[in-house]
N, C-alpha and C positions, 0 to 999 in steps of 0.2 A: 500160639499164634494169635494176635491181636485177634479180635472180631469187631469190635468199634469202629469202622475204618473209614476213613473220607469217603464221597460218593463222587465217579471220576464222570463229569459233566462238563456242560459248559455255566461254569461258577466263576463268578469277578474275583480274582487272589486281594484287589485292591479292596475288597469291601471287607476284608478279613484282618483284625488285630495280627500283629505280629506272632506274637504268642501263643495264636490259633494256628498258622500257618503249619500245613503240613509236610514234615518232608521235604516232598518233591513236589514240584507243584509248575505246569506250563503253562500257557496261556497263550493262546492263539499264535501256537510257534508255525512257522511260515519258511520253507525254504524255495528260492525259485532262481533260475537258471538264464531269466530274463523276462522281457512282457509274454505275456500269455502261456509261456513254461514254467508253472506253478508243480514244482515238485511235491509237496508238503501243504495242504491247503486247511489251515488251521485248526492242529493239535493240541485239543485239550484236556490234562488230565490233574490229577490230583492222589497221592500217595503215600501214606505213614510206614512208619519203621516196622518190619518184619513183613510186608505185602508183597507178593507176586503178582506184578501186571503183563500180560502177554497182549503183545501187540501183534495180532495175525493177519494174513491178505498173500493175494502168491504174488508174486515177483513183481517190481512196476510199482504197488503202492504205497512205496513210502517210508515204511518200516524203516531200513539202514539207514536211509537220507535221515530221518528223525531221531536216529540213534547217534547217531555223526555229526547231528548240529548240538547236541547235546555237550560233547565231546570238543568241539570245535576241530573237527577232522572231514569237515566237507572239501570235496573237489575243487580242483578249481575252476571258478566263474559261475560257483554257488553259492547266494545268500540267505542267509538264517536274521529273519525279525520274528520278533514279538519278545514273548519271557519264559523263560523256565532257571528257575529256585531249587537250588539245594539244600538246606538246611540254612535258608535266609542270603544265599550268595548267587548271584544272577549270573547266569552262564552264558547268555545271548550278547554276545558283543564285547565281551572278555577281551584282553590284548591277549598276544601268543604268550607274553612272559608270567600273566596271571594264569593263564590255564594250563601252562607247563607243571606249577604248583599246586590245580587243582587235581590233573589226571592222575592217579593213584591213591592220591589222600582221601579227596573229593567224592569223585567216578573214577571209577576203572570200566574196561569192559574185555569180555571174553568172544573172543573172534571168533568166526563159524568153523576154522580150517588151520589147527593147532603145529601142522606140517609144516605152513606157509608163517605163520605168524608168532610162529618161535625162531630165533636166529641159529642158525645150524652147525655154527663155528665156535657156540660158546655150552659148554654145559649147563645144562638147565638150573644146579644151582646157585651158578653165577648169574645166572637172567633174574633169578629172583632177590639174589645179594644186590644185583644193579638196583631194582626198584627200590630198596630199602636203603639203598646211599642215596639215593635221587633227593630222597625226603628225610636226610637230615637222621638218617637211623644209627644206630650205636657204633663202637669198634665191631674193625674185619672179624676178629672173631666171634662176637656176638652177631653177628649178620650172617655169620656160615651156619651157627647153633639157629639161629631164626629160620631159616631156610630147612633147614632139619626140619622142626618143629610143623613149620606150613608144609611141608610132604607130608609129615605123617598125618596131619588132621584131614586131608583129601584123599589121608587109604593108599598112601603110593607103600607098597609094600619094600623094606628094606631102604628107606628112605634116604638113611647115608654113603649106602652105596649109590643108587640112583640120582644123587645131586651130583656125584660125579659124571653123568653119561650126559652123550650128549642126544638129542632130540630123535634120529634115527634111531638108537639104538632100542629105544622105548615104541611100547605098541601107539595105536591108536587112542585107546581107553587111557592109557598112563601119560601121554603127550596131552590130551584134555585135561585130566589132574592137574597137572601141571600151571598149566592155563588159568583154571580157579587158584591155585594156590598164588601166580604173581597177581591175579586181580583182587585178593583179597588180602596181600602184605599190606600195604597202607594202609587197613582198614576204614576204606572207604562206604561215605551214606549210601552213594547210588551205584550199583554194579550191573550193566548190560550186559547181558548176552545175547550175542547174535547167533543165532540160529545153532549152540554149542554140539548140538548131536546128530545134524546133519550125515555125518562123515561118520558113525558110530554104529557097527549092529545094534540089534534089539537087546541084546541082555546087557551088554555095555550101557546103554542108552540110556535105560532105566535104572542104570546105578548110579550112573552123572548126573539124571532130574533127583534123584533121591540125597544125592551130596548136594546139590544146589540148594535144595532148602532146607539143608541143616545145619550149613557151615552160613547161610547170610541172613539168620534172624535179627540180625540188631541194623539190618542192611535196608532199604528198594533197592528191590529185583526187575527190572525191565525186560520180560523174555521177549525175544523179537521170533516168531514161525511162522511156518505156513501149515501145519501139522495140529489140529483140532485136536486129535487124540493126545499131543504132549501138551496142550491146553486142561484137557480136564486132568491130568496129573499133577500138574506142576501151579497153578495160579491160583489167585483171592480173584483178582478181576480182569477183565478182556476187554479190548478195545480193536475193534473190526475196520480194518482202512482197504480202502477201497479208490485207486487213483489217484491218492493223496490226501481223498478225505476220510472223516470217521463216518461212519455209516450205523453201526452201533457200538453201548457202550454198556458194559455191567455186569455186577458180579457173575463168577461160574455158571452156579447152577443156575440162572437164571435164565443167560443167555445160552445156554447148549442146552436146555428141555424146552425153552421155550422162546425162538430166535422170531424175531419180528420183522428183520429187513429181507426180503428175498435172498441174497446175495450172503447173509451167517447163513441159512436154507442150507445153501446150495454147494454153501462148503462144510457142513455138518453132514448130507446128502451124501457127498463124496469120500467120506473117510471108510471102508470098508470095516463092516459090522459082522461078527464071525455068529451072531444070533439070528442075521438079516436073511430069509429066505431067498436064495442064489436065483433069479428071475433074468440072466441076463450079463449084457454091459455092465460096469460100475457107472454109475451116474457122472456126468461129465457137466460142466460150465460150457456153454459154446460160447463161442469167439473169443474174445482178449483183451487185457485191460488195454484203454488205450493210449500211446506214447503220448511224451510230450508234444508239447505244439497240438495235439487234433484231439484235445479232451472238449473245449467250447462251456456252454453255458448250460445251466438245467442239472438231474441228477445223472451221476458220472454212470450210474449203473444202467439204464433205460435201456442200451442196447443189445444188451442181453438178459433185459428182466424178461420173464414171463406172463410178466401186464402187466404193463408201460400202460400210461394215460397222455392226454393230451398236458394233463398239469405237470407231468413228471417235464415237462420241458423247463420249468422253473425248480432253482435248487433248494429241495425241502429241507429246513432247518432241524440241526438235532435238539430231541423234545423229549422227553418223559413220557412214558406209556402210560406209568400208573407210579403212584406215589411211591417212593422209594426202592422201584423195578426198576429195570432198562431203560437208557436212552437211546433213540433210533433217528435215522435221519431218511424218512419215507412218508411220501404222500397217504399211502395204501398198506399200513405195516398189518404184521400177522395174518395174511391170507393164505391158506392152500390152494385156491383156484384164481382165475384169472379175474383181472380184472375192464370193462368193455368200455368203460368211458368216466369219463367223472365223479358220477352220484353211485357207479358201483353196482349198477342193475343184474350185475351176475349171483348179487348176494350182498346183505347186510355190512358196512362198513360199521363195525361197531365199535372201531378203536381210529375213526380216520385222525391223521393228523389236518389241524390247524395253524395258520399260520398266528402267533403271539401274536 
């Protein structure tokens, strides 16, 4: 696994030679639904070949909307501006007939719910032969032997049996298989997954994060979760959204031992810890991300931080904590106690953010 890896910030792609450029690479990508329904409020990241970026937040913030514009598979009377680069090819503003030739080749991505997003009338090796005629792939029989071959590297056990069945017949675990292997026929640069083990027990779960990062080292892996714990399994780096926007941003361990925005807190707070002495409740987030239309101005999280200031009414820029740490986007980052007003009188700000 690479370790050299771009730092995923807010960095100009324009100020970067071609042949520097990483990957994958966004730039203030934007989707919105009309004025003031800002679905997506400018994602930026940055990604080389064999890295795992997990994009977490619960429900609400963004995640699929940013994985769909990627894709050019937003809803409709959803627009996607700004940029996001695939290995030098601009994805934002694509025609349907360019990105018809990019989804498989390009990006593929792996849908949260294998039942629904596999067709139930075709045997699952023909779902995969389809991908591989879409793009120009060899003779039928060579695309039946191909099909073979991507089962068995995802562990579908009996694989030439199994290209015949069709999607019920296969468990939960093996319809997921499945899933990575048509997302990884075209051997594609970028491969999403959204939310892949959702729908999966635990011991299943952990063997689909384990096949994810072994079958896409020469890949970006975009994991989309809401699940802290399959973050520190599965990623290089995290990027924390929060109503649309990033809130924080950077490598693993960096950001789970030592989370700066209240809001990574309080979703690392919440992931139950079998070493964590039993006091109770599980730690909860009160209230909810807020819908569109009545997000307003200032930082999206204020209404359920645990000290909110008068400044949090204004939206703090994502900034660097410490040279080549985390980016965080808070007035007031890295506190355990509250905060009572501006200058912080409850206790030393010794990391406050400034505005550039």
């Amino acid at each position: 696994m690479t370790t050299d890896l771009p730092n995923t910030g807010l960095q100009n792609t324009d100020q970067r030679d071609a042949d520097t450029e990483p990957l994958l690479s966004v730039r203030d990508l934007r989707v919105s639904f009309g004025p003031g329904r800002d679905a997506v409020n400018g994602l930026t990241l940055r990604a080389g070949r064999g890295e795992v970026v997990a994009i977490v937040g619960e429900s609400g913030c963004g995640k699929t909307l940013s994985a769909l514009a990627l894709t050019g598979l937003l809803p409709s009377g959803a627009k996607a501006t700004g940029s996001a680069r695939i290995g030098g090819t601009e994805l934002i503003g694509a025609s349907e007939r360019q990105l018809r030739r990019l989804r498989g080749s390009k990006v593929s991505m792996i849908f949260q719910d294998a039942s629904t997003a596999l067709n139930p009338l075709m045997s699952v090796g023909a779902q995969i032969e389809e991908v591989l005629a879409i793009h120009g792939g060899p003779s039928r029989k060579r695309r039946r032997e191909r099909a073979i071959e991507l089962l068995t590297s995802v562990g579908v056990p009996d694989p030439a049996v199994r290209a015949r069945s069709l999607p019920y017949q296969l468990s939960g675990g093996l319809r997921q298989r499945v899933m990575v292997a048509m997302a990884l026929a075209g051997a594609p640069d970028l491969v999403i997954a959204d939310e892949p083990t959702t729908a999966l027990d635990v011991t299943v779960q952990a063997q689909v994060l384990a096949l994810l990062r072994e079958v896409t080292r020469s890949s970006v892996v975009l994991f989309i979760t809401h699940d802290m714990g399959v973050v520190a399994e599965v990623a290089d780096r995290v990027v924390v959204m929060y109503a649309g926007a990033v809130v924080e941003s950077g490598a693993v361990e960096d950001v789970l031992a030592r989370p700066h925005h209240p809001y990574t807190a309080a979703l690392l707070a919440s992931v139950p810890d079998p070493d964590r002495p039993a006091t109770g409740e599980l730690p909860t987030i009160p209230g909810r991300v807020p819908p569109l239309g009545e997000r307003g101005t200032g930082c999206p999280f204020r209404d359920r931080c645990p000290r909110p200031t008068e400044r949090c009414a204004q939206m703090p820029p994502l900034v660097p904590i410490t040279e080549g740490g985390s980016d965080v986007a808070c007035w007031h980052p890295g506190h355990a106690g509250p905060v009572s007003d501006n200058t912080g009188t409850n206790g030393a700000i010794s990391d406050e953010v400034t505005t550039p």
